[in-house]
Gaussian input, Z-matrix of N, CA and C with variables (Angstrom, degrees):
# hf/3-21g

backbone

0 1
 N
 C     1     B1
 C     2     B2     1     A1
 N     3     B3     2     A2     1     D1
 C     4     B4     3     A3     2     D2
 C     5     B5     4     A4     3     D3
 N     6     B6     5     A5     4     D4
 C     7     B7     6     A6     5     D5
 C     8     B8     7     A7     6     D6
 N     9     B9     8     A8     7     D7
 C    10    B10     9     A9     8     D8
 C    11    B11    10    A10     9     D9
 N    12    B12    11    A11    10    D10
 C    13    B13    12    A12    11    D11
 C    14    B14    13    A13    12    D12
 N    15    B15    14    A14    13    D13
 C    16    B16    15    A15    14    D14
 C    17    B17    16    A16    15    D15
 N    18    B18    17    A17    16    D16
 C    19    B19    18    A18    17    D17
 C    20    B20    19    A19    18    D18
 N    21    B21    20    A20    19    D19
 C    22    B22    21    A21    20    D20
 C    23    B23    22    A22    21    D21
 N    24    B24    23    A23    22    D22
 C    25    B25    24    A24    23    D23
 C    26    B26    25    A25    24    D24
 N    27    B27    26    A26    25    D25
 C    28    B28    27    A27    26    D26
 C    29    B29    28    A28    27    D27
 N    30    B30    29    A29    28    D28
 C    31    B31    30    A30    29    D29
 C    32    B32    31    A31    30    D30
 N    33    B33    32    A32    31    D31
 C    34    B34    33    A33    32    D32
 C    35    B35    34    A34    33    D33
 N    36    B36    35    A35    34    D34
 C    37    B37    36    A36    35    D35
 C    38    B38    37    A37    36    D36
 N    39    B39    38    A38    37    D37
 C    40    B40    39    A39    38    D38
 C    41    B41    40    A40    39    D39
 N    42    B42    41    A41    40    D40
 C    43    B43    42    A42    41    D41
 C    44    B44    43    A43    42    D42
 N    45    B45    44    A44    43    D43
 C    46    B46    45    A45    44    D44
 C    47    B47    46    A46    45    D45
 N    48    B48    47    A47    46    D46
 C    49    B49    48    A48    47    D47
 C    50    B50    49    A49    48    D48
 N    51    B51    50    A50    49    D49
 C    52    B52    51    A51    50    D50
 C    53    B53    52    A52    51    D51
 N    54    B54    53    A53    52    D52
 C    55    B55    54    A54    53    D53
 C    56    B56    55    A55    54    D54
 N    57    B57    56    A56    55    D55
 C    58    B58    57    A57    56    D56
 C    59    B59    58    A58    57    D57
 N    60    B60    59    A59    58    D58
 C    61    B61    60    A60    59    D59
 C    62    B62    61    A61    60    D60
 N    63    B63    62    A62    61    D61
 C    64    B64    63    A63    62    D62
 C    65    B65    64    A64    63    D63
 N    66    B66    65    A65    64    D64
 C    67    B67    66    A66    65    D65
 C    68    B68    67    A67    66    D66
 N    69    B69    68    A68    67    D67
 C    70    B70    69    A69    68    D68
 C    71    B71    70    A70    69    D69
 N    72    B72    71    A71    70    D70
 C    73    B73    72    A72    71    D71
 C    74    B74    73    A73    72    D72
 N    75    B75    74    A74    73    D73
 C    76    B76    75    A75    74    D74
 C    77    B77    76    A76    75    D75
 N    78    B78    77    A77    76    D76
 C    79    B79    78    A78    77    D77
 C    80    B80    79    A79    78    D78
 N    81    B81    80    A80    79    D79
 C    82    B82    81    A81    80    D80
 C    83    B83    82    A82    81    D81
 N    84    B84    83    A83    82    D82
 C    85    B85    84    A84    83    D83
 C    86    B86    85    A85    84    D84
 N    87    B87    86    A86    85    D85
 C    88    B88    87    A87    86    D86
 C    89    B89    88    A88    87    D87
 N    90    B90    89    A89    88    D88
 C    91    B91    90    A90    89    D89
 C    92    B92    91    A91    90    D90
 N    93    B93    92    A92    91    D91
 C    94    B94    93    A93    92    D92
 C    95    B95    94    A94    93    D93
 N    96    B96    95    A95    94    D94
 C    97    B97    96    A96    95    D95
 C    98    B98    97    A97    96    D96
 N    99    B99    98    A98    97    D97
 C   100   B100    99    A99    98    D98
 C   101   B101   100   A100    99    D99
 N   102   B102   101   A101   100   D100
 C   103   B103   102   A102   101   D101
 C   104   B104   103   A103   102   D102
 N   105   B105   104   A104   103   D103
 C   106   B106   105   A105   104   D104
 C   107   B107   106   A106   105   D105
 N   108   B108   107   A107   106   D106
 C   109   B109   108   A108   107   D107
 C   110   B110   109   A109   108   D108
 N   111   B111   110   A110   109   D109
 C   112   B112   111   A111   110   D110
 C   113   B113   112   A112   111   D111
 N   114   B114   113   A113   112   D112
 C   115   B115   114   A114   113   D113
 C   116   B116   115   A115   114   D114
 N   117   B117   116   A116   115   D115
 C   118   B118   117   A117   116   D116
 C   119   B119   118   A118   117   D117
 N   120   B120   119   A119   118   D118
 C   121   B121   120   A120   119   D119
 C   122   B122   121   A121   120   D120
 N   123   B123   122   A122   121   D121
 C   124   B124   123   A123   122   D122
 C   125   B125   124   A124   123   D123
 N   126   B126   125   A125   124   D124
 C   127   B127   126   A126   125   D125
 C   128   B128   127   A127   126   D126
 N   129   B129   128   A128   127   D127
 C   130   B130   129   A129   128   D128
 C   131   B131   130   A130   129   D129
 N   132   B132   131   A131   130   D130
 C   133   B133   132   A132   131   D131
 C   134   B134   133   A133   132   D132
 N   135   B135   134   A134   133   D133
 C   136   B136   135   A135   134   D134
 C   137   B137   136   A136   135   D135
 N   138   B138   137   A137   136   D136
 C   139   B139   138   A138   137   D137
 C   140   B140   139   A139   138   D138
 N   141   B141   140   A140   139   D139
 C   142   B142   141   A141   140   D140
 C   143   B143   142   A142   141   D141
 N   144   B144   143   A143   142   D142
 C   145   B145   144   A144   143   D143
 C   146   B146   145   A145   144   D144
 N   147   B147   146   A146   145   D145
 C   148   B148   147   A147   146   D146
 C   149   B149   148   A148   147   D147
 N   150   B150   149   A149   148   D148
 C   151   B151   150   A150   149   D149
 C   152   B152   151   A151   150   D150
 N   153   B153   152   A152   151   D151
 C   154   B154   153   A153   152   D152
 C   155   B155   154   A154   153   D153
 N   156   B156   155   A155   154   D154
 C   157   B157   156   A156   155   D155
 C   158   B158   157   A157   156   D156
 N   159   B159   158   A158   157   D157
 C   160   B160   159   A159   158   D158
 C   161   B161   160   A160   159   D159
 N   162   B162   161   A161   160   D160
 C   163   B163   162   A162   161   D161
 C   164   B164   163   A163   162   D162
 N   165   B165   164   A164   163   D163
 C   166   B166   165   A165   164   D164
 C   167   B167   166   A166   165   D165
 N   168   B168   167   A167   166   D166
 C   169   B169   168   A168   167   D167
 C   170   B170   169   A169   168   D168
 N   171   B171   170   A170   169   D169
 C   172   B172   171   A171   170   D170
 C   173   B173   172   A172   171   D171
 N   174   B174   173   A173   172   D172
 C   175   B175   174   A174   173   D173
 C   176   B176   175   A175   174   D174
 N   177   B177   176   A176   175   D175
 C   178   B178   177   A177   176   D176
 C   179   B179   178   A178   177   D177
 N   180   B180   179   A179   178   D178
 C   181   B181   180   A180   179   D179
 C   182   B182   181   A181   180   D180
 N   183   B183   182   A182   181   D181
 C   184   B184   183   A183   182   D182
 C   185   B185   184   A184   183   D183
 N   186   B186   185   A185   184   D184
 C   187   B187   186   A186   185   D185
 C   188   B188   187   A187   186   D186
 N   189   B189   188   A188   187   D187
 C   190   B190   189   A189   188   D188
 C   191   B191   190   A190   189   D189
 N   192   B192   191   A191   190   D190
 C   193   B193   192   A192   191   D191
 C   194   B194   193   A193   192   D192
 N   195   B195   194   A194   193   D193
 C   196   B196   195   A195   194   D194
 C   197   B197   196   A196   195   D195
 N   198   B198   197   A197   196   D196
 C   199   B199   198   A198   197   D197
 C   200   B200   199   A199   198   D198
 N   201   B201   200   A200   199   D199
 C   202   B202   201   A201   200   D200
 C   203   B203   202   A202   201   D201
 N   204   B204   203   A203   202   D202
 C   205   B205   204   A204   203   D203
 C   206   B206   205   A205   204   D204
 N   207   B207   206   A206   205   D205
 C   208   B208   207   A207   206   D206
 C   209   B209   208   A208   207   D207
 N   210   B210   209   A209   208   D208
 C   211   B211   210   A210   209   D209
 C   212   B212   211   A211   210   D210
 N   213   B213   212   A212   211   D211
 C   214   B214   213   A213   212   D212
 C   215   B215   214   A214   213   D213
 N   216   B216   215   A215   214   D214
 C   217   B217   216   A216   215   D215
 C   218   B218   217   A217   216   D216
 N   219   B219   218   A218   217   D217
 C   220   B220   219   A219   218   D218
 C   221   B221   220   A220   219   D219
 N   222   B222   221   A221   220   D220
 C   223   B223   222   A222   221   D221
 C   224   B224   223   A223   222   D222
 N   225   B225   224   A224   223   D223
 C   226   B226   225   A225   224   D224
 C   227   B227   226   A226   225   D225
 N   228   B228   227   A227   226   D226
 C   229   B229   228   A228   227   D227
 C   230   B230   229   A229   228   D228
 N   231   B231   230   A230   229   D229
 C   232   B232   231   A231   230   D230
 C   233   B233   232   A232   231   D231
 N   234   B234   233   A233   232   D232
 C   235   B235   234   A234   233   D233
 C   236   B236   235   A235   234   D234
 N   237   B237   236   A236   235   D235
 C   238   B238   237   A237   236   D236
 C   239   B239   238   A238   237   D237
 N   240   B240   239   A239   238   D238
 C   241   B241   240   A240   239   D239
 C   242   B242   241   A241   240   D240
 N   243   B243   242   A242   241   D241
 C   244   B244   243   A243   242   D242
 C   245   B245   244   A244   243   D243
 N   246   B246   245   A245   244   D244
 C   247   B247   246   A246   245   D245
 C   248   B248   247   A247   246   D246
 N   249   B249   248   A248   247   D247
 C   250   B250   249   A249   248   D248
 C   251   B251   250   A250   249   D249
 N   252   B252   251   A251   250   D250
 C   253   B253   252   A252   251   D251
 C   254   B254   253   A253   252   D252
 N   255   B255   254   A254   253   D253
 C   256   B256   255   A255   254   D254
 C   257   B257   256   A256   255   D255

   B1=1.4423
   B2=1.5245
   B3=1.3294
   B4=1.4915
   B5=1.6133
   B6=1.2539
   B7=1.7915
   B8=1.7099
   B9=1.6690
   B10=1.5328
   B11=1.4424
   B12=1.5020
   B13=1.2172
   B14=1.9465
   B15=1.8246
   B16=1.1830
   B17=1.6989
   B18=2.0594
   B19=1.7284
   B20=1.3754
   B21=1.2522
   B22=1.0578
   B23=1.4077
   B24=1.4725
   B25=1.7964
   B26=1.3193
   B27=1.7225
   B28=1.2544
   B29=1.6902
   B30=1.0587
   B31=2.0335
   B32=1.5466
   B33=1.4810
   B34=1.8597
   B35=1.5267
   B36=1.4752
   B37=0.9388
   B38=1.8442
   B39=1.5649
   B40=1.3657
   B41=1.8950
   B42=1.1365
   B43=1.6482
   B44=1.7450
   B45=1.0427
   B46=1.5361
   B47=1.8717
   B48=0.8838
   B49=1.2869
   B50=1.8090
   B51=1.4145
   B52=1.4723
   B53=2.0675
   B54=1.5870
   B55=1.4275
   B56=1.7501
   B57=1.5187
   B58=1.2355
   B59=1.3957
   B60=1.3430
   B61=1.6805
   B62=1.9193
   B63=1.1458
   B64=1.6867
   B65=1.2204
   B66=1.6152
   B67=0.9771
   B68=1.8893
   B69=1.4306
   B70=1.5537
   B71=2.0090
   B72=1.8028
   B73=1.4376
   B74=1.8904
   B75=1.0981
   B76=1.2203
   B77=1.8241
   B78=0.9320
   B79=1.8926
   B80=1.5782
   B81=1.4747
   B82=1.7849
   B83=1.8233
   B84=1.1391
   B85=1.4876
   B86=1.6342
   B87=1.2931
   B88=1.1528
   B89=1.5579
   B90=1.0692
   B91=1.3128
   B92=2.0384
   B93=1.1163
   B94=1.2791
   B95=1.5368
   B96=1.2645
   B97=1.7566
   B98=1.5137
   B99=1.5587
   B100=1.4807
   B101=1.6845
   B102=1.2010
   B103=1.1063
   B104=1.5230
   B105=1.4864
   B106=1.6029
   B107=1.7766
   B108=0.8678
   B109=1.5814
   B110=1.7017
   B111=1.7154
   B112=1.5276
   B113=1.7832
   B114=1.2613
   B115=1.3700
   B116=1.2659
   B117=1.3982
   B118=1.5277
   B119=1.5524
   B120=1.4398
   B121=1.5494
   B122=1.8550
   B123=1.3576
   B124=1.4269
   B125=1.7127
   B126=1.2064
   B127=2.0533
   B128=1.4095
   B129=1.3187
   B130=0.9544
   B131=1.7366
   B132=1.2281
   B133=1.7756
   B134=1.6805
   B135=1.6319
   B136=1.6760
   B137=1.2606
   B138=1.2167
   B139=1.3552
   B140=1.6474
   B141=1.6416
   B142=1.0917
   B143=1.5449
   B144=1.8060
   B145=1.6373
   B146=1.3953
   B147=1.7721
   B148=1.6955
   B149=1.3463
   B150=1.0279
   B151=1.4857
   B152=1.2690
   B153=1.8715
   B154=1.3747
   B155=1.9207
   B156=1.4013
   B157=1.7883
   B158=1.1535
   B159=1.6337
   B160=1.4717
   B161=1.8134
   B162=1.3162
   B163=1.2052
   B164=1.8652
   B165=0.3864
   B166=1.7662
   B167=1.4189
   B168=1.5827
   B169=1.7875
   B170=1.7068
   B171=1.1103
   B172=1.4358
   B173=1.8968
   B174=1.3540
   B175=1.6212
   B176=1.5068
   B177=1.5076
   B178=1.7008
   B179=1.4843
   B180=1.6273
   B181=1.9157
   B182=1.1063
   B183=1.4146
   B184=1.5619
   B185=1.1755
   B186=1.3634
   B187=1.2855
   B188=1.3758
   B189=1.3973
   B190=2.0467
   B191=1.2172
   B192=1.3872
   B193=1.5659
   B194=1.1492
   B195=1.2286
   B196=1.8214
   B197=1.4650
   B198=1.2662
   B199=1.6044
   B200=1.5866
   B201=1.2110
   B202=1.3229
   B203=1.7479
   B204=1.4624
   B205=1.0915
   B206=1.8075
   B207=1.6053
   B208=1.4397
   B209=1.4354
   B210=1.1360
   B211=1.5399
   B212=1.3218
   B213=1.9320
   B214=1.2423
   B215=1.3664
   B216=1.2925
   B217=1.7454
   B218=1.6452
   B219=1.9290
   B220=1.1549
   B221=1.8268
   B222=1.3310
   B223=1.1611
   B224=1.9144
   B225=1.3412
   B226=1.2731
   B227=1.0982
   B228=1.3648
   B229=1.6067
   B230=1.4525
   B231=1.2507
   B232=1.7058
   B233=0.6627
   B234=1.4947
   B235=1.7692
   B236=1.5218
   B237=1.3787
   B238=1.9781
   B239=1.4143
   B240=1.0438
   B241=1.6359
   B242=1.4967
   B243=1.4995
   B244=1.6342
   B245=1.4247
   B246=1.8786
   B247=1.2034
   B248=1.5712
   B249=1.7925
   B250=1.5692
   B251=1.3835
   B252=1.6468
   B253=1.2189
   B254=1.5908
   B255=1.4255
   B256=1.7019
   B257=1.6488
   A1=108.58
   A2=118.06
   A3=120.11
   A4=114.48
   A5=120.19
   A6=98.49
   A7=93.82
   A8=98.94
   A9=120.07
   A10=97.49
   A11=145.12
   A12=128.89
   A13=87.87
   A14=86.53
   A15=125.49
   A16=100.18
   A17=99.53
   A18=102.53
   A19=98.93
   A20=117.49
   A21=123.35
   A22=116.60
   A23=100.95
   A24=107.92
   A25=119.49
   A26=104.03
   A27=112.55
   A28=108.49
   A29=130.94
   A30=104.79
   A31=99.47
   A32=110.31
   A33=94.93
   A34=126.70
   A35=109.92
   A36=138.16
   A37=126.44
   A38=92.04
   A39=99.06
   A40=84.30
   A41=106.82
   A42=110.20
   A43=102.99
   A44=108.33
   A45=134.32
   A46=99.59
   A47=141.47
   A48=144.12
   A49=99.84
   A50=108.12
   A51=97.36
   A52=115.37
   A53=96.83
   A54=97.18
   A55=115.83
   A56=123.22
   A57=126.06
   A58=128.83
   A59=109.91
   A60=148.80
   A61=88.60
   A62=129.89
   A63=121.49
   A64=84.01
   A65=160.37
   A66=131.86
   A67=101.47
   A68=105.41
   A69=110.58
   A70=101.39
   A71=114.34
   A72=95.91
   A73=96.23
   A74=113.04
   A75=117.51
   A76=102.45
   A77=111.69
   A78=124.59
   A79=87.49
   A80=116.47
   A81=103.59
   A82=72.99
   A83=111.27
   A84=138.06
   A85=129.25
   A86=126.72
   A87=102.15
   A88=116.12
   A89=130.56
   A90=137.62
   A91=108.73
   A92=104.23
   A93=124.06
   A94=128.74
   A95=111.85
   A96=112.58
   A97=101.89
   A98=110.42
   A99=92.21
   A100=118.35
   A101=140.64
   A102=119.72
   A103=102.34
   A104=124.10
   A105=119.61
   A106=83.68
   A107=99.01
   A108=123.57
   A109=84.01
   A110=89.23
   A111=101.70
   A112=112.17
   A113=125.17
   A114=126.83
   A115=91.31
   A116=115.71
   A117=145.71
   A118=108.59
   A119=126.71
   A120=135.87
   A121=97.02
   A122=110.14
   A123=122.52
   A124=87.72
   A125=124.37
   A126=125.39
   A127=101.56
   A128=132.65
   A129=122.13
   A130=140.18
   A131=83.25
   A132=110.65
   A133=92.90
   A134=111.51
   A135=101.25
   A136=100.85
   A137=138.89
   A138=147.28
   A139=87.66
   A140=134.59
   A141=154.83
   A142=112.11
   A143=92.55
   A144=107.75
   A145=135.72
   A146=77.39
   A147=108.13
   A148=124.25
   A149=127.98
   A150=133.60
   A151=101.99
   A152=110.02
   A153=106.76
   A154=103.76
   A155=88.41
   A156=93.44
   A157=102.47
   A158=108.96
   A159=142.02
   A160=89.65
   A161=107.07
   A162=133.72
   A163=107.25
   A164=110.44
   A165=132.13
   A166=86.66
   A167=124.45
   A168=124.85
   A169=86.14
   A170=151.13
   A171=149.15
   A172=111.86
   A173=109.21
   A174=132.57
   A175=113.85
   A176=124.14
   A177=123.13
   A178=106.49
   A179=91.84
   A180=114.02
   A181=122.55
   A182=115.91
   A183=133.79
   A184=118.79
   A185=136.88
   A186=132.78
   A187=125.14
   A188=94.77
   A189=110.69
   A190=114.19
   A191=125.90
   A192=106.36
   A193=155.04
   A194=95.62
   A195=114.88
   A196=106.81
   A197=125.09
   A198=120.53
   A199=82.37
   A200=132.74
   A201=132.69
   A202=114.38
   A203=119.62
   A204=91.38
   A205=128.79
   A206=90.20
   A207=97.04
   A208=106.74
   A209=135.46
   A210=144.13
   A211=125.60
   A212=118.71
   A213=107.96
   A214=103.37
   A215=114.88
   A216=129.70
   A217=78.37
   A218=79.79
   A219=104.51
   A220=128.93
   A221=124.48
   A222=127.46
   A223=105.94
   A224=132.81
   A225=121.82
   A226=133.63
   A227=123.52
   A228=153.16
   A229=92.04
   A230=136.92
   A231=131.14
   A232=128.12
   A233=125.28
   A234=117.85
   A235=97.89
   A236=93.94
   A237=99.84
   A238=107.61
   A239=143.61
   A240=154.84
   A241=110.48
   A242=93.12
   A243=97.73
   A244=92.54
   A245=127.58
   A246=127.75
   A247=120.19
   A248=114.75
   A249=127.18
   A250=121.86
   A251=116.81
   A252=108.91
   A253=102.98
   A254=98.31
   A255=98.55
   A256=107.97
   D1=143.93
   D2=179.85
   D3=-114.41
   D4=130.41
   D5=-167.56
   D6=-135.17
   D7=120.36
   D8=-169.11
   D9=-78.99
   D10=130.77
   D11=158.88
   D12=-131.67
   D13=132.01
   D14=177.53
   D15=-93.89
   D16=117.07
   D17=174.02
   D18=132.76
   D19=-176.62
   D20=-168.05
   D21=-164.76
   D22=1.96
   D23=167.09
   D24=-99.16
   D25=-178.52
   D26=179.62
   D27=-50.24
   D28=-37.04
   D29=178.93
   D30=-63.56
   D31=-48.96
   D32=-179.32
   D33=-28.64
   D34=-64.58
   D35=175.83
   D36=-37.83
   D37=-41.93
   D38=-157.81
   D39=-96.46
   D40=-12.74
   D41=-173.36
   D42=-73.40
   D43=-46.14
   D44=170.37
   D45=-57.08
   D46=-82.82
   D47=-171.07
   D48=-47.43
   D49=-54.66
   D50=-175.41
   D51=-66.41
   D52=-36.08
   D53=170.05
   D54=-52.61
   D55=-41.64
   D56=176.73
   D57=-61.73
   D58=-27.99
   D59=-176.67
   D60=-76.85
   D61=-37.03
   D62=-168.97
   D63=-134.67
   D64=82.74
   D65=45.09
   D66=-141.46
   D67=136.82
   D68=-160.96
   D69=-70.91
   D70=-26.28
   D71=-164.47
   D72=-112.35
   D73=41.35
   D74=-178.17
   D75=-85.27
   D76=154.36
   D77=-177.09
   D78=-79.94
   D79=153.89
   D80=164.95
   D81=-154.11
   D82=150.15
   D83=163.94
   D84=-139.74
   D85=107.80
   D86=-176.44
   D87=-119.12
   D88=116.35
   D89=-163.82
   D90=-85.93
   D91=130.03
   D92=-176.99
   D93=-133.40
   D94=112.37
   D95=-158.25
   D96=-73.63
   D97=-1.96
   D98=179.96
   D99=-99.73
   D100=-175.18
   D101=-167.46
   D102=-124.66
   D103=46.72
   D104=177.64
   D105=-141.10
   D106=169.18
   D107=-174.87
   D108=-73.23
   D109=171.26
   D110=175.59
   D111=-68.58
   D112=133.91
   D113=-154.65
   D114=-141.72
   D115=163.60
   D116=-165.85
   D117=-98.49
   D118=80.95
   D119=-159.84
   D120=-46.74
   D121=-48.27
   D122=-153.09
   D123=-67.52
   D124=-30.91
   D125=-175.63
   D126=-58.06
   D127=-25.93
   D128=-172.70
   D129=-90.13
   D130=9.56
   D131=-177.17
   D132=-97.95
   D133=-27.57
   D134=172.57
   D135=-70.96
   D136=-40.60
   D137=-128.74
   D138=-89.60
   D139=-50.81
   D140=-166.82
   D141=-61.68
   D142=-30.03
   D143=-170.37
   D144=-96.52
   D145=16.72
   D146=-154.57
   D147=58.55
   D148=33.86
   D149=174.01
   D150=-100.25
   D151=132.44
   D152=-169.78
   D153=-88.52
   D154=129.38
   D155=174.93
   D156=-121.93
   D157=138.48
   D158=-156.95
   D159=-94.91
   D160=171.70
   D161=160.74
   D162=-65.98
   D163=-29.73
   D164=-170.36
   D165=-73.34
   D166=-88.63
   D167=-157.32
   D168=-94.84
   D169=32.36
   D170=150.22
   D171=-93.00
   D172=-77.31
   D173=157.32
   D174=-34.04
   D175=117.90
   D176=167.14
   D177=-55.96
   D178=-57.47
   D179=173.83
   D180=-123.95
   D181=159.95
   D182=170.91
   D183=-68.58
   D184=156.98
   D185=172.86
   D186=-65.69
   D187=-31.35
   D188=154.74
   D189=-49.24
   D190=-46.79
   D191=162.76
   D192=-48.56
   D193=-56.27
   D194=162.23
   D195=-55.98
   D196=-23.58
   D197=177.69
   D198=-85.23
   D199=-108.87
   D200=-162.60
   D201=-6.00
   D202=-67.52
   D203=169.44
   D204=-116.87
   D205=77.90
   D206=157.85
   D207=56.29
   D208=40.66
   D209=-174.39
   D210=-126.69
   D211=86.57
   D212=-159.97
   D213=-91.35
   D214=155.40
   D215=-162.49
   D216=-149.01
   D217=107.14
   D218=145.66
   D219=-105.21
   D220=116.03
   D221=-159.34
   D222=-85.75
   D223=-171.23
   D224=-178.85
   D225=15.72
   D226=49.14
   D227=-142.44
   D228=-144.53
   D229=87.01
   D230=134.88
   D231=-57.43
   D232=131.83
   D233=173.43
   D234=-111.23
   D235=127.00
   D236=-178.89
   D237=-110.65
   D238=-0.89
   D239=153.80
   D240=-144.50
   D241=162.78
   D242=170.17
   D243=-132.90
   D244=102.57
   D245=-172.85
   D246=-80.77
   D247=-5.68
   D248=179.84
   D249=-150.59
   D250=122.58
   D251=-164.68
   D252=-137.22
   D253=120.25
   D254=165.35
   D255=-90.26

């Protein structure tokens, strides 16, 4: 089974982890028009406040993750229809 998730935030993300959690050799891809990994919206009001934010309290996950479990993230990827749906 292959499972497309459109986005790039925390529901993407956590949709992806629970899809991996019910079945381990399933395809998962999640496409995201923005071009940073999935990130913490609320970090960025530190970031605004001049508070320096790391990759660490910016980033949900590492790029080691998405390798570990089998999770391709595609970044600058819009999805403008979805023409087939099981």
């Amino acid at each position: 089974m292959k499972i497309l998730i459109a986005g790039g935030g925390v529901a993407a993300l956590e949709a992806a982890i629970a899809a991996r959690k019910q079945d381990a050799d399933c395809e998962i891809e999640i496409l995201s028009s923005e071009s940073l990994m999935p990130y913490r919206r609320p970090a960025l009001s530190m970031f605004l406040r001049g508070t320096p934010v790391t990759d660490k309290s910016l980033y949900l996950k590492d790029e080691a993750f998405f390798k570990e479990n089998n999770i391709a993230l595609r970044l600058n990827t819009a999805v403008s229809s979805v023409a087939e749906r099981e």
